[in-house]
N, C-alpha and C positions, 0 to 999 in steps of 0.2 A: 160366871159367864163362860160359852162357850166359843169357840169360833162359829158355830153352826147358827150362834144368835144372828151373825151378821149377815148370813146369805139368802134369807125374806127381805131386810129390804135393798140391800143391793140389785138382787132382782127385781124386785117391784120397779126400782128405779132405770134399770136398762131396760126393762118392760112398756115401760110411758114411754123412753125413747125410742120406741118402736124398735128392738130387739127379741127375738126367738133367745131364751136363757134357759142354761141344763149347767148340773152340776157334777164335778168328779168325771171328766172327761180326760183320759189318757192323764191322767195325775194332776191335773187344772183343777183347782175347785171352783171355778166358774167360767163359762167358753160362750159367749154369746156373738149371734151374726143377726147382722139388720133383716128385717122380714121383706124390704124391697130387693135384697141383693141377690145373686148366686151363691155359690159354692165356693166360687175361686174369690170371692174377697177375703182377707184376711181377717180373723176371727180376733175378738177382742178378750182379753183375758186378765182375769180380775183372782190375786192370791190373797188369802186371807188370813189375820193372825192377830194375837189380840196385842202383840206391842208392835211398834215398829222396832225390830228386832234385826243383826245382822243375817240371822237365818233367814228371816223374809225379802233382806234385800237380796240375796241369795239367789234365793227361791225365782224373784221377778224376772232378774238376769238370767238366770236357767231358763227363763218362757220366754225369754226375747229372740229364742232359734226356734218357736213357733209363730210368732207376731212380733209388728213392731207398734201393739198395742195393748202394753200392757200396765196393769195399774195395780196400787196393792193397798190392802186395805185394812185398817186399823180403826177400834173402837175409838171414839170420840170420850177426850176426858170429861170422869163424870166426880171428880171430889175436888176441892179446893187446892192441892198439895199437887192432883195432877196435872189440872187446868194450867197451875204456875210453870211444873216443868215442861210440861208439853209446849206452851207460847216463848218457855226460855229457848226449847232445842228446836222451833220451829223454822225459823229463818235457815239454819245447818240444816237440816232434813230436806226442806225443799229444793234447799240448793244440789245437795248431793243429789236426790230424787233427780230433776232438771239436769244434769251432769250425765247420769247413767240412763235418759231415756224412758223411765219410768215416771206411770203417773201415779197420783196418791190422793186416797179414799178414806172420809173419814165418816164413822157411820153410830147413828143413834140408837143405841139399841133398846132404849124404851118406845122407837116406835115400829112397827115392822111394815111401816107402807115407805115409800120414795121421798118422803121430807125427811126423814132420817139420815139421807147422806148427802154427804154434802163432798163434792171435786174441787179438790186444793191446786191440782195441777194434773193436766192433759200429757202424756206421752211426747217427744217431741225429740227430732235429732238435737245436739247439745251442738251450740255454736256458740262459745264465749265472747265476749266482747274485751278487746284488748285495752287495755289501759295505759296511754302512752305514756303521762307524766311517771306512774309505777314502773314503767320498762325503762324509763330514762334512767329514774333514783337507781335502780338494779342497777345498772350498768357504771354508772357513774360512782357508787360507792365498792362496786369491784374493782374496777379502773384505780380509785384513788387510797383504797386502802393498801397498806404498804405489808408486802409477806401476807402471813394467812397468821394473823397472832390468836382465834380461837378455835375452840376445840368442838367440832360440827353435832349435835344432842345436849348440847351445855342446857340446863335450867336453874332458871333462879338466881344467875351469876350476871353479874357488868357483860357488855359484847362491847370487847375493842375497836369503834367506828371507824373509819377517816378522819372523821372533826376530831374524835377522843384522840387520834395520834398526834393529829396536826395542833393541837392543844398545849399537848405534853411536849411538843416542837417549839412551839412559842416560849414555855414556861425558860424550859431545856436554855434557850438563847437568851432570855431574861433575866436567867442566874449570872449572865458572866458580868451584869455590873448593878449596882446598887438599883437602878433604874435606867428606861432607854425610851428613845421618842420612838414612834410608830413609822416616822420615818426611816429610822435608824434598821428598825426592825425588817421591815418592807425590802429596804435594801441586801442587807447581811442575809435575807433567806429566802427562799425559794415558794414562802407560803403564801400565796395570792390573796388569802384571805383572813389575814393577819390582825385588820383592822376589827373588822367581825367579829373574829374569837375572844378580841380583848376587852370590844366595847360593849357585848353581849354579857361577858361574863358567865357562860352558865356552871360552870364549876366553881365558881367563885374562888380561882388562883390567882385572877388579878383585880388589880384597885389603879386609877388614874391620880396620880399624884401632882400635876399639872397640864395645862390645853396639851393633847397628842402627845403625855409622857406617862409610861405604866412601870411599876414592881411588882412585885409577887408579893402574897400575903402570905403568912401563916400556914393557911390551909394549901394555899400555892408550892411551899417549901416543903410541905410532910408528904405533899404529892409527887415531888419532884425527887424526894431523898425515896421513898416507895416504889418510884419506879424507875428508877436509875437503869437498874439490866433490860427494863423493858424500851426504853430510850435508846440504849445503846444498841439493840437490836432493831430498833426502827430506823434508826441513822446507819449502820451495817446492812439492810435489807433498802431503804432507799437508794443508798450509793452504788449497790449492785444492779438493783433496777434499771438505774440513771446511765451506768458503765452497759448494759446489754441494751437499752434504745441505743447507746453511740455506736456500738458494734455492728449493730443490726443496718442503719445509712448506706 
């Protein structure tokens, strides 16, 4: 297959939509303008390549300082193996495509008339739509995580939460006695949501031993002896936090 397979019916297909289409125009492999229009409307332009490749998205950006109509176009998968990747990287690709203004063409090249391709998506300025409850969590797990305890490119590794601090807090004040009521605990610390962390359990460091009374398990103590320096830098990086709001009044 060639790129050149794809430009019959691409054509063909701006053709029905009542388009004048030429090829290899000042470095465009395809520049077509409606046959009711003039000169001065902006010419639509269509790049062509046989993956969706970062050189094509390139390429499309590079013709967006000719038009802000332009599309780019890739063979339609034709084997089992591509069909799968292509529907996995789909939802990514349109998004990014949608993102940069760019539209995306996907074209049959067993046929060379205008049923052959098929428009995934239109050209279009990019206006994202905000997501409050996501802008809340962002801000709220900035806010409450204590110091910066990871390392910004980490893969593969635990990421030190807020919950995971405020966890190792709880455990932390757990150890000073055999067991302690949730009242007890509520009072003695500053962690609002004490109750939660304990009755949830999702690390499995605590067990309720009677109504509103916890210990730490097993797996609670190997966590607690494990991160000992990592405690004591959450409670040194709280207490300096807590000392610069009072400062700041």
């Amino acid at each position: 297959m060639k790129e050149t397979d794809l430009y019959l019916p691409v054509k063909a297909y701006l053709e029905k939509l009542n388009y004048t289409v030429k090829s290899e125009i000042k470095g465009c492999d395809i520049v077509a303008i409606p046959n009711d229009s003039d000169l001065d409307v902006l010419p639509l332009i269509v790049e062509l390549k046989l993956s969706l490749s970062l050189e094509l998205i390139h390429q499309g950006i590079h013709r967006q300082k000719l038009s802000d109509r332009v599309y780019i176009a890739v063979p339609e998968a034709d084997t089992v193996i591509k069909k799968r990747n292509w529907r996995a990287k789909l939802k990514s690709n349109l998004k990014l495509c949608r993102m940069l203004g760019l539209g995306l063409i996907t074209v049959n090249t067993k046929s060379s008339s205008y049923e052959g391709v098929k428009v995934l998506l239109d050209p279009a300025p990019y206006a994202p739509r905000k997501n409050a409850k996501r802008q809340n969590d962002l801000k709220s797990e900035f806010t409450q995580r204590v110091g910066d305890p990871n390392t910004g490119g980490i893969n593969k590794q635990k990421i030190m939460t807020a919950y995971r601090q405020r966890a190792l807090l709880c455990a932390h004040c757990l150890s000073i006695e055999y067991s302690m009521s949730l009242k007890f605990l509520r009072s003695t610390s500053d962690i609002k949501d004490c109750a939660q962390i304990l009755q949830k359990n999702y690390y499995g460091w605590f067990e309720r031993v009677a109504r509103g009374e916890y210990r730490l398990t097993q797996v609670g103590l190997l966590a607690l002896n494990e991160k000992k320096l990592l405690i004591a830098q959450i409670i040194k990086e709280k207490d300096f936090e807590g000392n610069n709001e009072v400062d700041s009044r």
